[in-house]
C-alpha positions in Angstrom: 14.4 -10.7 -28.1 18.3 -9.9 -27.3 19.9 -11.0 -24.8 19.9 -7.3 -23.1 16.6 -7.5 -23.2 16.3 -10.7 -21.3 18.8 -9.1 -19.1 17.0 -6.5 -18.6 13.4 -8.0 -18.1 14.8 -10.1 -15.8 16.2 -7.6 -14.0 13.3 -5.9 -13.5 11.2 -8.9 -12.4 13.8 -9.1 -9.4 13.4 -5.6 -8.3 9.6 -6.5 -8.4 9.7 -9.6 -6.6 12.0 -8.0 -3.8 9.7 -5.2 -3.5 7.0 -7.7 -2.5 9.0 -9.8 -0.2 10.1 -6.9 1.6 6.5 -5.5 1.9 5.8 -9.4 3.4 7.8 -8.3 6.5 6.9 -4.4 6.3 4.0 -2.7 7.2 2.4 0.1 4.5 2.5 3.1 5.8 -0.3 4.4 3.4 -3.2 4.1 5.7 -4.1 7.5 6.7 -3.8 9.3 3.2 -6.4 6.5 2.2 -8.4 6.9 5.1 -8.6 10.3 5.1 -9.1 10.8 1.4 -12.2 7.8 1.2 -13.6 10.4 3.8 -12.8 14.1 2.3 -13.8 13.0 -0.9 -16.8 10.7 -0.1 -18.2 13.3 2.0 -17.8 15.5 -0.9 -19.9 13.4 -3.2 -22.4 13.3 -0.8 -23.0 17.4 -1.0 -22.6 17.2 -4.7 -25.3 15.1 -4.8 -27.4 17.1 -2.6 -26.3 20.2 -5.4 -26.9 18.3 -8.3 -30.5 17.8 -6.8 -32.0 20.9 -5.7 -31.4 19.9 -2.1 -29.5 23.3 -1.2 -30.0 26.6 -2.1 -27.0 26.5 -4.8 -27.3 26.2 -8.3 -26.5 22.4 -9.6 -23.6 23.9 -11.6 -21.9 25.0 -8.3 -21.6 21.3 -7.5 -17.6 21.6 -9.3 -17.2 23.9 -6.6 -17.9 21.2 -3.9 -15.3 19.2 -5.4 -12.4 21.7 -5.8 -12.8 22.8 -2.2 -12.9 18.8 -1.2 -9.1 19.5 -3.0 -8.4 22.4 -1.3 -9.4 20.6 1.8 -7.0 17.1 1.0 -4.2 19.7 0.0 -2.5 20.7 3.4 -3.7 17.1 4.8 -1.4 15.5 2.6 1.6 18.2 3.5 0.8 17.3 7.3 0.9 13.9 6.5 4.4 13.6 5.0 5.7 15.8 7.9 4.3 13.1 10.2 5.8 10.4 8.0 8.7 10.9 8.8 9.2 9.5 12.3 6.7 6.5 11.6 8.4 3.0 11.5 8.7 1.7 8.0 8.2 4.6 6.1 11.8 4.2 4.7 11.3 0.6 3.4 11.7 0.6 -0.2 8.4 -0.9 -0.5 6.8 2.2 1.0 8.8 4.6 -1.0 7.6 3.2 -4.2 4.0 3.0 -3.2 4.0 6.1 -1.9 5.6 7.6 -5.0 3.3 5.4 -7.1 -0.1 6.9 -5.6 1.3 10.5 -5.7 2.1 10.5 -9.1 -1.7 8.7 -9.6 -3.1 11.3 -7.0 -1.4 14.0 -9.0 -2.6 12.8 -12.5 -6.2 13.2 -10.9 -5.9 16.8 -10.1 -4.7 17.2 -13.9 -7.4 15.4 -14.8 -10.2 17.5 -12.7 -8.1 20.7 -13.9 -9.0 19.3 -17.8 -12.1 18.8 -17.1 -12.9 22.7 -16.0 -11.1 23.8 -18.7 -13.1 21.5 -21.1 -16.4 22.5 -19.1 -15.6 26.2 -20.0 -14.7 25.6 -23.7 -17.4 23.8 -24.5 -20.0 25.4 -22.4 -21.5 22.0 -21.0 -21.3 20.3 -18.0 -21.3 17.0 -19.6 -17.6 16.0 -19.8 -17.9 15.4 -15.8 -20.4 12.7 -17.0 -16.7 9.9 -17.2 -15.0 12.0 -14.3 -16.2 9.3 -11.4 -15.8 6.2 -13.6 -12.3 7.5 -14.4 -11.5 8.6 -11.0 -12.2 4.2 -9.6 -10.2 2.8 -12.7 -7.7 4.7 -11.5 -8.0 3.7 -7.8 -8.7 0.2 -9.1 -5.1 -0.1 -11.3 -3.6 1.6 -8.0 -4.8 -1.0 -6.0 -3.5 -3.9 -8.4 -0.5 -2.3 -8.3 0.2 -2.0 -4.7 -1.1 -6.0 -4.1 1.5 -6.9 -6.4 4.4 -5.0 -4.4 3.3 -5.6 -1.2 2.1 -8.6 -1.6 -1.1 -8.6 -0.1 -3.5 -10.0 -2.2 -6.6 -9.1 -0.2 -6.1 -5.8 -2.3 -7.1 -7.3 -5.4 -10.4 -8.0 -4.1 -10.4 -4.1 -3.1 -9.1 -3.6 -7.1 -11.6 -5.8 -8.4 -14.5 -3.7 -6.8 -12.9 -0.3 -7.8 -13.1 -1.8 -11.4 -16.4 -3.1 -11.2 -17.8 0.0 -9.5 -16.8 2.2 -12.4 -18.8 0.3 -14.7 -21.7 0.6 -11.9 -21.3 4.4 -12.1 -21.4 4.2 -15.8 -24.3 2.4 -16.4 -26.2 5.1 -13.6 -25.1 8.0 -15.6 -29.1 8.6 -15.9 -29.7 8.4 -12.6 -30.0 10.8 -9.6 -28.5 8.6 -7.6 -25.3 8.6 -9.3 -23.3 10.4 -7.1 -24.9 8.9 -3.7 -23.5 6.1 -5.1 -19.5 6.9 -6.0 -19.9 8.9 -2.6 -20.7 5.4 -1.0 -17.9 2.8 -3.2 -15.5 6.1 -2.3 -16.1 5.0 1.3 -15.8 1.1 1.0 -12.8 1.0 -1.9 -10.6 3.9 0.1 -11.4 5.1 3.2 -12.1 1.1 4.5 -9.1 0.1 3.2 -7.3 3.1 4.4 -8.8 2.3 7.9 -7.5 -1.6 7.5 -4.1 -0.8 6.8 -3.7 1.7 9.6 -5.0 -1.0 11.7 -2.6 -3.1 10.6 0.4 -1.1 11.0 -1.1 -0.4 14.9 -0.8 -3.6 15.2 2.8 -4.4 13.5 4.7 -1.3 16.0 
């Protein structure tokens, strides 16, 4: 390794480490896009499932539907969300910034994702590429997580990580099962929308 490397590597370890001290003595700001995505979206399983199963009078196909209105839903909730942002103590932290910037660029390879998906749906004529979609959708949640324990330095968010991870291997192995979706519907609930809830408490608390 050169010695710009080193430089370099070291470098970048500093940012890193004073990204997490800062987000020691700054509360994240984050809370409410969790919170109110873990709801949006779990609800939104929950009606898929009920699709999926003969529970309404739509065809199961029509449960794609559910979940590209649960987008159209999240979209203006996000926009009303960064207006309010911007009075909110600590949303200029740096620690804040690069979470925040973090999860939209994870939020916003997710839509891609779902986008693919249709298009792959259409072109192949089979529903079955959604079969990966909620196992892909918690290993992303779960590397987002690990991600923000490290900057902020709250390590209770590994545990939060460690289920995401472990619940997409749940969903997996439930591919064959009508229960499938009750199920992300209900690990959508505990791995986002809880921990959306616990670190809007937090920052209550903090102001």
């Amino acid at each position: 390794m050169t010695p710009q490397a080193d430089t370099s590597l070291h470098d970048d370890l500093t940012f890193m480490r004073a990204l997490a001290e800062a987000g020691r003595n700054a509360p994240l700001t984050s809370g409410p896009y969790f919170l109110t995505a873990g709801l949006v979206f779990g609800l939104a399983s929950f009606v898929a499932w009920a699709v999926a199963t003969g529970h309404t009078l739509l065809p199961p196909q029509a449960q794609v539907w559910v979940w590209l209105a649960a987008m159209v839903v999240y979209l203006p909730v996000i926009w009303f969300l960064n207006r309010a942002q911007l009075g909110r103590p600590g949303s200029v932290v740096m620690v804040n910034r690069a979470i925040g910037m973090m999860w939209s660029g994870l939020g916003s390879g997710i839509g891609i994702m779902f986008l693919a998906g249709m298009v792959l749906a259409w072109r192949c004529g089979t529903p079955v590429v959604w079969a990966m979609f909620p196992s892909l959708i918690l290993a992303v949640y779960g590397a987002g997580w690990s991600a923000t324990a490290v900057i902020a330095g709250q390590s209770w968010l590994r545990g939060v990580a460690a289920g995401a991870f472990a619940g997409a291997l749940a969903v997996a192995a439930m591919i064959d099962s009508p229960v499938l979706l009750l199920l992300y519907g209900l690990l959508i609930l505990l791995l986002v929308a809880l921990p959306g809830w616990v670190l809007l408490r937090r920052e209550g608390r903090a102001a």
